[in-house]
C-alpha positions as CSV (number, residue, x, y, z in Angstrom):
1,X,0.0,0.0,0.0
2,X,1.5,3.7,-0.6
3,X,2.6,5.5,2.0
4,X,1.2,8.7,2.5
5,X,0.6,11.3,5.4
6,X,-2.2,13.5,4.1
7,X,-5.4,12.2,6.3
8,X,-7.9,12.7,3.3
9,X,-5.9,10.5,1.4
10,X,-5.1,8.0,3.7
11,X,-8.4,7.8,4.2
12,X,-9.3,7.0,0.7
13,X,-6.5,4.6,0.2
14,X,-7.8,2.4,3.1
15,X,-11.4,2.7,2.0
16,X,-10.0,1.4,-1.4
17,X,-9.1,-2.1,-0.2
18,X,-12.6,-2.8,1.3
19,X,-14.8,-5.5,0.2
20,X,-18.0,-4.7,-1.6
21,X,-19.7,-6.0,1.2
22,X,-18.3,-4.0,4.2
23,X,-19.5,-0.6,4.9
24,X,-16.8,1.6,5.2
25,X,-15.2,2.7,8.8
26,X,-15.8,5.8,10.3
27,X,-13.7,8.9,9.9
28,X,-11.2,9.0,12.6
29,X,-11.6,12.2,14.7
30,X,-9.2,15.3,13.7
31,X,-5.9,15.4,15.8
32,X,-5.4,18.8,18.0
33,X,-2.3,20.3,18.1
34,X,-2.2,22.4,21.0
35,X,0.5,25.3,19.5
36,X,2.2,28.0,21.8
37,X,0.4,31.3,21.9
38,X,1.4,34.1,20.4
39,X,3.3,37.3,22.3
40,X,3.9,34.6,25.0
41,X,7.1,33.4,26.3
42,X,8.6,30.4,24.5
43,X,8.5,27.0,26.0
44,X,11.9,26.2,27.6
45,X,13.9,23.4,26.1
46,X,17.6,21.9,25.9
47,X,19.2,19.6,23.8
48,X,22.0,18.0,21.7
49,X,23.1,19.4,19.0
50,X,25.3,19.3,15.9
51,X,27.3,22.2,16.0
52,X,30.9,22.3,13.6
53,X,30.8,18.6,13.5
54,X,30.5,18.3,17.4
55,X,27.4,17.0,19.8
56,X,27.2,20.2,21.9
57,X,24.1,20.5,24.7
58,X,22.1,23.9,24.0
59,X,19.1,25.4,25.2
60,X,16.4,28.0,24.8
61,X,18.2,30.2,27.2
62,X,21.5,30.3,25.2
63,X,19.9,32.5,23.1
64,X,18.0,35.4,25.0
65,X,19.1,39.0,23.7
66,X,18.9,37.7,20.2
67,X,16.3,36.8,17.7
68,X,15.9,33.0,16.8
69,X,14.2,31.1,14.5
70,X,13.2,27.2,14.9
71,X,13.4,25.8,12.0
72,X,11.1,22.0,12.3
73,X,11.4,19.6,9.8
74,X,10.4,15.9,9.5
75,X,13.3,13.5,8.6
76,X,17.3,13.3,7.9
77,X,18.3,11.7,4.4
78,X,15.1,13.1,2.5
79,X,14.7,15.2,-0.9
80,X,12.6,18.0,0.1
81,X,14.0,18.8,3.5
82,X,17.3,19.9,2.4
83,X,16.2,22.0,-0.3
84,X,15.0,24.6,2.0
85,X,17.6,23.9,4.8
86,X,20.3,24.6,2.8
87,X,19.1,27.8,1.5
88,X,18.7,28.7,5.5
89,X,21.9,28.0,5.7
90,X,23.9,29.3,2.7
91,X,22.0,32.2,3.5
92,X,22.5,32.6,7.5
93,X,25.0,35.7,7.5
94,X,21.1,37.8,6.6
95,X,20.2,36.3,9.4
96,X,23.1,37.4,11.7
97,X,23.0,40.7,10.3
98,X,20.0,40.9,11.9
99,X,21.0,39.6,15.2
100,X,19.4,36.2,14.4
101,X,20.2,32.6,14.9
102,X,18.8,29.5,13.0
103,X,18.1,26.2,14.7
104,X,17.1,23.1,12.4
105,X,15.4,20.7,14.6
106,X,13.7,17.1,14.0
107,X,13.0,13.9,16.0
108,X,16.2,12.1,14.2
109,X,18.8,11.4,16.8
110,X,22.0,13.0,16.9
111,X,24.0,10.8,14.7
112,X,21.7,10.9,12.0
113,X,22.2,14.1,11.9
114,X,26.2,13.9,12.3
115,X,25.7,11.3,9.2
116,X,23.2,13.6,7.6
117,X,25.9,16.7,7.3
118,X,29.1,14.8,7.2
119,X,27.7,13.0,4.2
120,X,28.4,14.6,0.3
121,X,25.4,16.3,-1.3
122,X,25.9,14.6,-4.3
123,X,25.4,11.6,-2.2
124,X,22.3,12.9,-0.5
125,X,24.1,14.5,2.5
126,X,23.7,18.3,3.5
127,X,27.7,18.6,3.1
128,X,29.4,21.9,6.2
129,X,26.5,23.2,7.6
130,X,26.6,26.3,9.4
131,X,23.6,26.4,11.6
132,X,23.2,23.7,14.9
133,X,21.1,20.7,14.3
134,X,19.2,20.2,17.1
135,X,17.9,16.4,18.1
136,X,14.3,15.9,19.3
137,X,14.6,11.9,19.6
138,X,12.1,12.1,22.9
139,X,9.3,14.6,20.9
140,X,9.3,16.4,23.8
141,X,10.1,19.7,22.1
142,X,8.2,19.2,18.7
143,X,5.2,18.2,21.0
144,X,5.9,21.2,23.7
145,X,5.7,23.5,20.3
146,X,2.4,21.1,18.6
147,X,4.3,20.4,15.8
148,X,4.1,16.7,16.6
149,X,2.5,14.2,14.4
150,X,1.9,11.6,16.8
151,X,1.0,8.6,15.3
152,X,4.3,8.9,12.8
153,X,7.0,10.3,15.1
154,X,7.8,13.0,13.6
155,X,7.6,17.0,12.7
156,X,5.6,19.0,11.0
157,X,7.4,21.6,8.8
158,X,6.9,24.2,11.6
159,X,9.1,28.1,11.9
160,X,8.8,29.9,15.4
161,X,10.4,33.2,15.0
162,X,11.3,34.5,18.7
163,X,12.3,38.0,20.0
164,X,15.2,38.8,22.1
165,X,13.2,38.6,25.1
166,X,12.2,35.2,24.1
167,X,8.1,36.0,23.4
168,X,7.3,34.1,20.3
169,X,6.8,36.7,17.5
170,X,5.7,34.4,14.2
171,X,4.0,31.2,13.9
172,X,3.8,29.0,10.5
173,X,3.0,25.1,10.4
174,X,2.6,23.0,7.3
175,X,2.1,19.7,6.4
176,X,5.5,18.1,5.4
177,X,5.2,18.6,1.4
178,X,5.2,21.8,1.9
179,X,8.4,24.4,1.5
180,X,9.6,27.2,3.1
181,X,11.1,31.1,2.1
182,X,13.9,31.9,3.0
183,X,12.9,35.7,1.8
184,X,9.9,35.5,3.6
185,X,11.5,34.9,6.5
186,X,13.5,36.8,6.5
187,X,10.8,40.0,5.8
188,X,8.8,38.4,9.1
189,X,12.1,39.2,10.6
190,X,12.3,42.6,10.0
191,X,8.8,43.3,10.1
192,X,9.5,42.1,13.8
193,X,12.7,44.1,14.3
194,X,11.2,47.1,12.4
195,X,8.2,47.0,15.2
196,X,10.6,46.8,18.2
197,X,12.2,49.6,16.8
198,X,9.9,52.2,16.1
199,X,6.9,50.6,17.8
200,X,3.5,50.6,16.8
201,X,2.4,48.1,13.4
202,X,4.6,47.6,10.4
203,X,3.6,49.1,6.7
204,X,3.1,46.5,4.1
205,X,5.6,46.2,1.1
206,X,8.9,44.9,-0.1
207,X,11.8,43.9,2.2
208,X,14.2,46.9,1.0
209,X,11.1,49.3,2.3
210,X,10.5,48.1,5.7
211,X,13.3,50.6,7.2
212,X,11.6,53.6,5.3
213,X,10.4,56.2,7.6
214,X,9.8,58.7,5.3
215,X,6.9,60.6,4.1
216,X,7.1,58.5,1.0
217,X,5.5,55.3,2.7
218,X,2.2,57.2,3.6
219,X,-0.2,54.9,1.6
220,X,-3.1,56.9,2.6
221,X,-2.2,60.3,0.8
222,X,-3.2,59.4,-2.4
């Protein structure tokens, strides 16, 4: 039978191998995922992590007075994971500009992802990475965050943005098919910053216009 993780059509895969005869089963109540709210302080974690090719414990509190970003994702040694990881990462100097770190996290243990990074990415591997890999083997952070899909193990593609004082900013969950922008977060980011900064909402608009303060963004004088 073919693996899939989209309910709906898991659903109608099982349904498919039912007899003529046997009525169908019952739609299997929807799964909560009770998620963090927002402006509220982030749950505390700690870890191991791949960091330079070494298993280094971190936590949540290593990184108060700067912005971070927890990056979920569902498995090591997959094709649409490092697509977006890597662009995180080839791209992280934007992100310390801004006085933000990048944490990759999934339920793989740590030497999958030691195996994962040391490994060629011509041969499926990520190759140096320069952001931590953090290891949720026991769920408890992926489940602390509601980014845990029980049943199978593993994360959601899930992004927490978090502020220097460690209130969570941004929220975005997806099911695991889905990709992430690296632009986009990166414009969350400064939307975030631009607000701490000058207080009061952000304007809409391009990235290069968020830091703007002139007359010229008054969208309501025309």
């Amino acid at each position: 039978m073919m693996t899939t993780f989209d309910p709906f059509l898991r659903g109608k895969i099982e349904q498919s191998d039912l007899c003529c005869g046997e009525q169908p089963q019952k739609p299997h109540e929807p799964k909560v995922h009770v998620v963090p709210a927002l402006s509220t302080t982030a749950p505390a974690w700690s870890g191991i992590a791949i960091i330079d090719l070494k298993m280094k414990e971190i936590c949540l509190k290593d990184y108060k007075g700067k912005y971070l970003i927890l990056l979920f994702y569902p498995y090591d040694f997959t094709f649409i994971c490092p697509t977006e990881i890597i662009q995180f990462n080839d791209r992280i100097e934007e992100f310390s500009k801004l006085g933000c770190e990048v944490i990759a996290i999934s339920t793989d243990s740590p030497y999958a992802h030691l195996a994962w990074i040391i490994t060629p990415r011509k041969q499926g591997g990520l190759g140096e990475m320069k952001i931590p890999f953090l290891s949720d083997k026991n769920q408890n952070i992926s489940r602390m965050y509601g980014v845990l899909d029980e049943k199978e193990g593993i994360c959601l593609k899930g992004l927490f943005v978090i502020d220097r004082n460690q209130l969570i900013r941004h929220i975005a969950i997806s099911e695991i098919s889905m990709s992430r922008s690296v632009d986009e977060t990166l414009r969350i980011l400064e939307a975030c910053e631009f607000i701490d900064e000058f207080g009061g909402v952000c304007p809409a608009g391009p990235r290069e216009k968020l830091n703007d303060t002139s007359d010229e963004l008054n969208y309501f004088s025309t």
